[in-house]
C-alpha positions as CSV (number, residue, x, y, z in Angstrom):
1,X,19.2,-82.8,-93.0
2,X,18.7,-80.6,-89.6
3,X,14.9,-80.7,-88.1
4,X,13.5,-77.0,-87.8
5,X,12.7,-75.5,-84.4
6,X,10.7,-73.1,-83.7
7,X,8.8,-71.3,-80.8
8,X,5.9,-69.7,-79.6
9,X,6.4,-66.2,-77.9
10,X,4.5,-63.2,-76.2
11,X,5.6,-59.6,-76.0
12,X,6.7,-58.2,-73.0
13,X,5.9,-54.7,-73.3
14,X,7.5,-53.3,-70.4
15,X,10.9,-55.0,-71.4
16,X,10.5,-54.5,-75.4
17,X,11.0,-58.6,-76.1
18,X,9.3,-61.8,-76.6
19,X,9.8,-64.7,-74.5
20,X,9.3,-68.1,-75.5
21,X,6.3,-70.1,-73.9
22,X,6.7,-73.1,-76.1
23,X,9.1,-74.8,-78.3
24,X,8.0,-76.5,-81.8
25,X,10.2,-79.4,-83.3
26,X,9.5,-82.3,-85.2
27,X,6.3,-83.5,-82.5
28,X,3.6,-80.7,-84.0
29,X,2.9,-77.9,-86.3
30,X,3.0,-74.0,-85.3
31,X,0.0,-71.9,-87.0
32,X,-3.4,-73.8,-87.6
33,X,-3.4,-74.6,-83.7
34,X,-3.4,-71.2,-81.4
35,X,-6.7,-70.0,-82.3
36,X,-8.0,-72.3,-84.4
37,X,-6.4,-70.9,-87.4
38,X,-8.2,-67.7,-87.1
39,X,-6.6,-64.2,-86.5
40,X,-5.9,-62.6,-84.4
41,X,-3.4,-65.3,-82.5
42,X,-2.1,-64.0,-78.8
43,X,1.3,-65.4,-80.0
44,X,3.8,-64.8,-82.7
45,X,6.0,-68.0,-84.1
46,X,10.3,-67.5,-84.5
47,X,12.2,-70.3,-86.5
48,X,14.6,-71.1,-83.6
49,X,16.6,-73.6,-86.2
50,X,16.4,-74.3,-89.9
51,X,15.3,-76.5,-91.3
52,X,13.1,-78.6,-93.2
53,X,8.9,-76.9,-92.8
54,X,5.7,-78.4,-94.4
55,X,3.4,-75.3,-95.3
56,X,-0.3,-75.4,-95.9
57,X,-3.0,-72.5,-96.2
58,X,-4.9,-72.5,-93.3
59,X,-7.7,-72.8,-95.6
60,X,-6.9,-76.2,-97.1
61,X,-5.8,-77.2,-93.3
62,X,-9.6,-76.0,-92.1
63,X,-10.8,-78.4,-95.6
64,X,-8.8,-81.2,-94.6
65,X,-10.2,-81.0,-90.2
66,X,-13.8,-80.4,-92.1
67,X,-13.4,-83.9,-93.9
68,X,-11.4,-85.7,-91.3
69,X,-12.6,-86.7,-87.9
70,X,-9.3,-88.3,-86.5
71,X,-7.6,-85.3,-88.3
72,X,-9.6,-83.3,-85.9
73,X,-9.3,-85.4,-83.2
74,X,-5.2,-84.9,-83.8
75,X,-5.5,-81.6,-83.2
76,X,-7.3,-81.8,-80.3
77,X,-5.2,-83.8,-78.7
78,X,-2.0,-81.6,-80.1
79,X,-3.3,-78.4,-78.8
80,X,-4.4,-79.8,-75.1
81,X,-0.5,-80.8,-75.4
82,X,0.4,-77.4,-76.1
83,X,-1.1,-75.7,-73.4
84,X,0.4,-78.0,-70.5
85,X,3.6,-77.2,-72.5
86,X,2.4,-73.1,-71.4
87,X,1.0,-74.0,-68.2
88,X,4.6,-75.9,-67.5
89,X,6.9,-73.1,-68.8
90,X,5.0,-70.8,-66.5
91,X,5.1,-72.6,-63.4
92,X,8.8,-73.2,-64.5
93,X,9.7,-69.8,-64.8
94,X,8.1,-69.1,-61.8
95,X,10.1,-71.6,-59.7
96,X,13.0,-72.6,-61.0
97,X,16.4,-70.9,-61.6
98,X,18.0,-69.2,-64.7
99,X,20.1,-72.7,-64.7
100,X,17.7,-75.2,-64.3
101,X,16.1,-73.3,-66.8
102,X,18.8,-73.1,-69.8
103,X,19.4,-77.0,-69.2
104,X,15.5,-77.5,-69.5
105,X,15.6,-75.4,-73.2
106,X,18.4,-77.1,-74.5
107,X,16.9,-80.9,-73.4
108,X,13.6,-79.9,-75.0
109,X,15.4,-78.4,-78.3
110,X,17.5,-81.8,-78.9
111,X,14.3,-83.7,-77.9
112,X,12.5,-82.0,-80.8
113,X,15.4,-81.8,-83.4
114,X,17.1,-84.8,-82.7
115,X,20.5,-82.7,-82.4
116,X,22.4,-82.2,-80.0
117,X,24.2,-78.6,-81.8
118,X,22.3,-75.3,-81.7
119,X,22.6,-71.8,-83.8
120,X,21.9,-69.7,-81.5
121,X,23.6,-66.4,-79.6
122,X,23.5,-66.4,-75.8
123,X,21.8,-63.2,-76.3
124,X,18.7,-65.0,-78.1
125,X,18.3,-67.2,-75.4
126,X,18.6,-64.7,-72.6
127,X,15.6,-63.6,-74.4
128,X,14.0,-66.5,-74.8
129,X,14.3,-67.4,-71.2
130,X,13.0,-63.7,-70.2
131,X,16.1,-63.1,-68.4
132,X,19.3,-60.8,-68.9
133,X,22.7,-61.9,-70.7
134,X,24.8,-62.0,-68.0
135,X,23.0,-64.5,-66.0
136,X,22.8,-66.8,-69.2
137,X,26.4,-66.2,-69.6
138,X,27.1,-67.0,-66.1
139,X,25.7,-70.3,-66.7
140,X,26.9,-71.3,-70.1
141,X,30.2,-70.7,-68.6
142,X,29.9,-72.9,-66.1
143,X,28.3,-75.6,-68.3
144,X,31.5,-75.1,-70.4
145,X,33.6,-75.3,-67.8
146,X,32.1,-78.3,-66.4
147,X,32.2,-80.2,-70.2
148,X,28.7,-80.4,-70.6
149,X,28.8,-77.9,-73.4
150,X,30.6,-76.4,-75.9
151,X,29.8,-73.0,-77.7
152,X,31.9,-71.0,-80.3
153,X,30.2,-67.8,-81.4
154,X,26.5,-68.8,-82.2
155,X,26.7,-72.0,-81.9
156,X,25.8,-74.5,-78.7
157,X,26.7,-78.1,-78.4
158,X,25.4,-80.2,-75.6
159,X,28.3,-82.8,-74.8
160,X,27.2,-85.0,-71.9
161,X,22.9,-85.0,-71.8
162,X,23.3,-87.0,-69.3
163,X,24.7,-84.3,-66.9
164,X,22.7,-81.9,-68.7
165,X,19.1,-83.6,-67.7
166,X,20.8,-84.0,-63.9
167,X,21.4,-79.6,-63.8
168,X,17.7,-79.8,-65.5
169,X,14.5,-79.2,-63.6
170,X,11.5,-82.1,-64.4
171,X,9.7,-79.9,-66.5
172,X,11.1,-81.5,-69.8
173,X,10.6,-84.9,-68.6
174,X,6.8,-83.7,-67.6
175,X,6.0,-81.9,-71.2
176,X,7.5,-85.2,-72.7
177,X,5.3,-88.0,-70.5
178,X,2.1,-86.0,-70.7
179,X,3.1,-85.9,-75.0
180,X,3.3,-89.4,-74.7
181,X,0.3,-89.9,-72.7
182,X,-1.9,-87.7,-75.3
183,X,-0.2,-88.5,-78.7
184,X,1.7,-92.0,-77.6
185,X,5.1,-91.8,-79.7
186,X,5.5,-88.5,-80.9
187,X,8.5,-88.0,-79.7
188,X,10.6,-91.3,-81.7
189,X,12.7,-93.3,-80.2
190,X,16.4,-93.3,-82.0
C-alpha cells in the first residue's frame, strides 16, 4: 500500500499559484492543526500522493483533545514541529538554490512516504518550489543524467539517496532532528 503525501500551501497572488511551505506524510495529520481546527485557516492542503488517509470531523477531534491531556499535549508538540518545518522552508527558499532545493523535496517526500517513486509532473513541482519549469527541468535533467534519478512522464524515482542527500541542502536533516527532538521516533526506522 503507498503512504499519502500531502502539503501545506499559500497563494501567491501576484504569480496566480500556491507554493508549498510544508510537506505532510506518515509523521502528522493536515487539518485539526493550522488554526486549531477553526476557519478560516491561512493555508489550503493538496494530496501530493495517494494513498491511504484517516478522516475525522474536527468536531469529534476537538471531543477527543477536550478528554485527553497527552492527546493535547501531541498536538502541541506536532504543531511547534510544523512551524520550524515553515520557518525552515522559508529560510530555505531564501538561501538556497532551485537544486539544493528539488533534492531537499524529494528527501523529505521519501522520508514521509517511505518510497522512493513519485507521481508527480515537473510542472507541479516547479510550482511547489515557487519557481519556473525550466529551471526544475534544468535540474531534473542533470539529476538524470548524473543516475540519481529517473522520471518517465509523471513519474520520479530517486535512484542513489545517497548522492541525492550530498546535492541536498541541511534543511531536511534539520526538520527531521528537531521532529525527533519534539516527537522522538516519528519518523520509523526501516
Amino acid at each position: 500500500m503507498r503512504r499519502a503525501l500531502a502539503s501545506f500551501c499559500v497563494w501567491v497572488e501576484e504569480t496566480g499559484s500556491s507554493v508549498e511551505v510544508a510537506l505532510v506524510g506518515r509523521e502528522g495529520a493536515i487539518g485539526g492543526i493550522v488554526s486549531n481546527g477553526r476557519l478560516p485557516a491561512f493555508a489550503t492542503s493538496e494530496v501530493r500522493a495517494a494513498g491511504r488517509f484517516l478522516r475525522i470531523r474536527t468536531s469529534a477531534l476537538e471531543a477527543a483533545k477536550l478528554e485527553s491531556l497527552a492527546l493535547r499535549h501531541w498536538f502541541a508538540r506536532y504543531s511547534d514541529c510544523m512551524l520550524a518545518q515553515v520557518f525552515q522552508t522559508s529560510a530555505c527558499n531564501a538561501s538556497h538554490t532551485i537544486s539544493q532545493r528539488t533534492a531537499k523535496w524529494l528527501l523529505a517526500a521519501m522520508a514521509r512516504t517511505g518510497e522512493t517513486e513519485f507521481r508527480m509532473t515537473q510542472d507541479q513541482l516547479a510550482e511547489m518550489l515557487g519557481v519556473g519549469r525550466t529551471f526544475v527541468t534544468r535540474v531534473v535533467r542533470q539529476f538524470r543524467d548524473q543516475g540519481v534519478i529517473e522520471t518517465r512522464r509523471g513519474v520520479f524515482r530517486v535512484n542513489d539517496a545517497a548522492a541525492l542527500r550530498e546535492k541536498s541542502c541541511s534543511c531536511t536533516a534539520a526538520i527531521e532532528e528537531h521532529f525527533d527532538a519534539v516527537l522522538h521516533g516519528i519518523y520509523p526506522v526501516e
